[in-house]
ROGUTOR-245299 format. One line per field, with one value per residue (C-alpha): residue in three letters; residue number from 1; x, y, z. Coordinates in pm, whole numbers, padded with zeros to 5 digits. Example, Ala and Ser with C-alpha at 12.3 -4.5 7.8 and 13.67 -1.06 7.14 Angstrom:
<atoms>
aa <- (ALA/SER)
i <- (1/2)
X <- (01230/01367)
Y <- (-00450/-00106)
Z <- (00780/00714)
</atoms>
This chain:
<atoms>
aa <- (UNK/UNK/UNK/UNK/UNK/UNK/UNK/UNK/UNK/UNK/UNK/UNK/UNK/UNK/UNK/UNK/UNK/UNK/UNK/UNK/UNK/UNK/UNK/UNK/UNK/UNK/UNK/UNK/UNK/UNK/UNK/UNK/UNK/UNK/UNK/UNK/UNK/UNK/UNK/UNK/UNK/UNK/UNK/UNK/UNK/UNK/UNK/UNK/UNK/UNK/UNK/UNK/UNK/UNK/UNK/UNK/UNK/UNK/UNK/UNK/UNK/UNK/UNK/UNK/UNK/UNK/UNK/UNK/UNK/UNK/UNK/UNK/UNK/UNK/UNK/UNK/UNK/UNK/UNK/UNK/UNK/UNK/UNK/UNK/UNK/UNK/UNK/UNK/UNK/UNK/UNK/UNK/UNK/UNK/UNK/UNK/UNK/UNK/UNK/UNK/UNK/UNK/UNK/UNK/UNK/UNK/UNK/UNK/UNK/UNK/UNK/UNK/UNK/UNK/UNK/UNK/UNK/UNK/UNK/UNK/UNK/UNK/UNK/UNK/UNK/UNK/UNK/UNK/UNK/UNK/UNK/UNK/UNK/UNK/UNK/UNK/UNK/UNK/UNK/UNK/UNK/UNK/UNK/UNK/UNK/UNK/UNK/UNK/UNK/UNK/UNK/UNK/UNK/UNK/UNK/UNK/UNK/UNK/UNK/UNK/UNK/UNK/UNK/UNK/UNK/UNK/UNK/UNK/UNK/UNK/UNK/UNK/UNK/UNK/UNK/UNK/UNK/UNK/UNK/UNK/UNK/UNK/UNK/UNK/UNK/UNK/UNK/UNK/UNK/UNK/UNK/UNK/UNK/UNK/UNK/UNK/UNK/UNK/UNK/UNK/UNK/UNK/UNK/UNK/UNK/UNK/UNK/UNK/UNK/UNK/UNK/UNK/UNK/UNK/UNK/UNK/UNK/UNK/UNK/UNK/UNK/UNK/UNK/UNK/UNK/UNK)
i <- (1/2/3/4/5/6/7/8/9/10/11/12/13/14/15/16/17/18/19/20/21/22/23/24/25/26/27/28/29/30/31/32/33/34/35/36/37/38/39/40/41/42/43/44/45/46/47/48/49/50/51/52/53/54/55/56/57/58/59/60/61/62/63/64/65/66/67/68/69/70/71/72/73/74/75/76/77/78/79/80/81/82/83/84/85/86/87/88/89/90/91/92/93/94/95/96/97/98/99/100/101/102/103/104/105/106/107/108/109/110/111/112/113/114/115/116/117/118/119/120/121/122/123/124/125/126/127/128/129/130/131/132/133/134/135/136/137/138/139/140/141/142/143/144/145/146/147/148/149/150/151/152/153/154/155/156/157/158/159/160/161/162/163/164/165/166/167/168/169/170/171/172/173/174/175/176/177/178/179/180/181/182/183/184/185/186/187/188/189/190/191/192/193/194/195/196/197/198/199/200/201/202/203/204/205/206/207/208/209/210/211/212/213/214/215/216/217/218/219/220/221/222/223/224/225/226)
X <- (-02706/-02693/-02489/-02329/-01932/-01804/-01483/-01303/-01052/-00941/-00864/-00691/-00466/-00482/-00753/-00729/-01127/-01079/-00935/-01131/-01398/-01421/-01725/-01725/-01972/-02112/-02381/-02432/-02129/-02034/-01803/-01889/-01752/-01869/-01638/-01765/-01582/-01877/-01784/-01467/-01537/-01480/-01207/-00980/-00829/-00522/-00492/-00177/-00262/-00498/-00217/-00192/-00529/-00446/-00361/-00007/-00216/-00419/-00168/00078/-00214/-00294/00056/00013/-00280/-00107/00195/-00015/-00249/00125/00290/-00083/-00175/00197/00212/-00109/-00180/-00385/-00110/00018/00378/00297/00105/00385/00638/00439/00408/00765/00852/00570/00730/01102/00909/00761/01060/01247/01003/01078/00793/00395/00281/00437/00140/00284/00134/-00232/-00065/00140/-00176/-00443/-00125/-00130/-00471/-00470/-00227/-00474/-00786/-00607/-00551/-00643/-00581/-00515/-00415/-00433/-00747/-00922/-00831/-00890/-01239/-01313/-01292/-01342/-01743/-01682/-01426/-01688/-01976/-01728/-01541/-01754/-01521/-01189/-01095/-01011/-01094/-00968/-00651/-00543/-00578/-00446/-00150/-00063/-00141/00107/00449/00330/00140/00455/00631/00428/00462/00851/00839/00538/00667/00947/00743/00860/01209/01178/00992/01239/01536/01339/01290/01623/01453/01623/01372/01561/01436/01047/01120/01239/00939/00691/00791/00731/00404/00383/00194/00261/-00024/-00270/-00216/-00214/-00535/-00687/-00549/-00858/-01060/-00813/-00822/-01192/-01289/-01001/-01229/-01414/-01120/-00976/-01336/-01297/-01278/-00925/-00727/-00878/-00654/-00320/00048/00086/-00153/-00333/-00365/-00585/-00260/-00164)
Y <- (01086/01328/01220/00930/00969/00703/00550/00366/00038/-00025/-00421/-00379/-00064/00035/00288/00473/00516/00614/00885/00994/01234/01047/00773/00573/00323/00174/00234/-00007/-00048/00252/00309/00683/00879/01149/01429/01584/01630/01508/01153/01166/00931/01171/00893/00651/00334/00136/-00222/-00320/-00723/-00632/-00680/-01062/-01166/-01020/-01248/-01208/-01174/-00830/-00699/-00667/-00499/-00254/-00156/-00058/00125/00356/00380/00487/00724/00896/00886/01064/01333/01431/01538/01645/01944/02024/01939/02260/02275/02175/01874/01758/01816/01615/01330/01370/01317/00996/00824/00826/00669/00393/00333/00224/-00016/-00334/-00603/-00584/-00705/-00489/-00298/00037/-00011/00152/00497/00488/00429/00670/00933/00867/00860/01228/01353/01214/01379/01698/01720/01446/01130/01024/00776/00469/00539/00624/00276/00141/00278/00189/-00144/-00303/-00279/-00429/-00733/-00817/-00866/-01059/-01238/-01260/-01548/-01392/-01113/-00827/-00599/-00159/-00226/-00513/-00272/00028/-00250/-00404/-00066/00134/00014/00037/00373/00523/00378/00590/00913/00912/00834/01114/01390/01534/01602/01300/01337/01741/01612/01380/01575/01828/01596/01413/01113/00814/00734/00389/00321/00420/00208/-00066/-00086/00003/-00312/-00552/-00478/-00575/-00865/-00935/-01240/-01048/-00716/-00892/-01041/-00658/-00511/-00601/-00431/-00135/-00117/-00158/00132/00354/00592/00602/00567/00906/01135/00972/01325/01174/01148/01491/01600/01327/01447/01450/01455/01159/01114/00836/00657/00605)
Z <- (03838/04115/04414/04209/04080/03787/03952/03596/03693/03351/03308/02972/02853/02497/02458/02766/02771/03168/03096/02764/02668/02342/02285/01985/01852/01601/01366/01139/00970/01021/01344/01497/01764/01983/02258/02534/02856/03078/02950/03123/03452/03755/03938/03786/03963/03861/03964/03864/03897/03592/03405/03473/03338/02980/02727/02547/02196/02361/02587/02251/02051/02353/02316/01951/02001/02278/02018/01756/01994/02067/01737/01588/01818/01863/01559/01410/01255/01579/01826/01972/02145/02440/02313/02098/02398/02641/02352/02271/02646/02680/02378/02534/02853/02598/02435/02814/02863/02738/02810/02660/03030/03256/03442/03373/03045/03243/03296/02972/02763/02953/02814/02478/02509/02617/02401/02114/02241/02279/01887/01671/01503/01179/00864/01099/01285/00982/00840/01134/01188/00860/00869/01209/01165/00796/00898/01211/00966/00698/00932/01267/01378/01321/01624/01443/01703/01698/01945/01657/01351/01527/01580/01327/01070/01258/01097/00735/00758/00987/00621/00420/00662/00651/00269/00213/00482/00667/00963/01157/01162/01236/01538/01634/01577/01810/02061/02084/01983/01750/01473/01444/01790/01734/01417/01557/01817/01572/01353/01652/01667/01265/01129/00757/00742/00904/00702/00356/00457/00502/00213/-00059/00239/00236/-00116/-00161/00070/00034/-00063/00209/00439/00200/00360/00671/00934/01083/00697/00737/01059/00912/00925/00595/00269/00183/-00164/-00400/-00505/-00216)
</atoms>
């Protein structure tokens, strides 16, 4: 409204929705998302003693989510130089940090969160968009919120992108970054329980997850055996 400015305190890093023109919701079971730059709130606020009131379980899958925000839009096919660059130079500041709870996780995540909105997405979002709405009517007890599927799908589909494509290691190699280092935080963020217990739901809507817009705007080619 007129005379009124939206001031965001985020209490929870991961998404970086104080910083984003992106809303998503849901719509049935279908998980939807719109842009425009008037949803960006006009003021953000960190309060670093946010960072005591998250739990160890959400603070780890904020964490993913930022990583796989980063590791996404860096290299999308609608990342331009400077994108990448900045992305390139946000993931060296990720890898020096070396706790889930340390408050500098707020800044680090609003980041990724613009390097994503400034190209795209991809494999792991459209997975992930795919199925939250589906696993909260099928398992309305279990938390499998976005920041956990983001999380946990990371590792495996950063697997299939070094296996599928080349395009990660140019970027590193550009960058001066060691892939054995994203690897090796990538993987802490893994879950093998929790993924084998989403892989019928993979499987069972890979097609859908194969339309989905961000497959659409992946790293590398998506294909039906994969």
């Amino acid at each position: 409204e007129r005379g009124l400015d939206l001031v965001a305190v985020p209490s929870i890093w991961g998404s970086g929705a104080e910083v984003s023109p992106v809303a998503v919701y849901t719509d049935g079971v279908k998980k939807l998302f719109y842009m425009d730059e008037k949803l960006k709130p006009r003021y953000r606020c960190i309060v670093p003693e946010m960072a005591e009131t998250i739990p160890d379980d959400l603070a780890k899958y904020g964490c993913g989510d930022s990583w796989s925000h980063v590791l996404e839009g860096s290299i999308s096919p609608l990342s331009d130089e400077e994108n990448s660059r900045d992305g390139a130079n946000l993931i060296r500041e990720m890898l020096a940090v070396r706790t889930n709870q340390d408050p500098i996780w707020f800044e680090l995540s609003a980041r990724a969160c613009l390097i994503q909105s400034s190209s795209s997405v991809g494999l792991i979002h459209s997975i992930a968009h795919t199925l939250e709405p589906i696993l909260h009517q099928e398992r309305p007890k279990e938390n499998w919120g976005h920041s956990k599927l983001c999380s946990i799908l990371t590792w495996p589909v950063y697997l299939k992108f070094i296996k599928n494509s080349t395009k990660w290691k140019s970027f590193a190699d550009k960058y001066n970054i060691n892939e054995s280092d994203i690897s090796a935080e990538l993987y802490s963020f893994f879950e093998v329980d929790e993924y084998d217990s989403i892989l019928d739901q993979i499987t069972e809507n890979w097609k859908e997850i194969l339309r989905h817009p961000f497959t659409r705007t992946n790293s590398c080619v998506i294909r039906r055996n994969d």
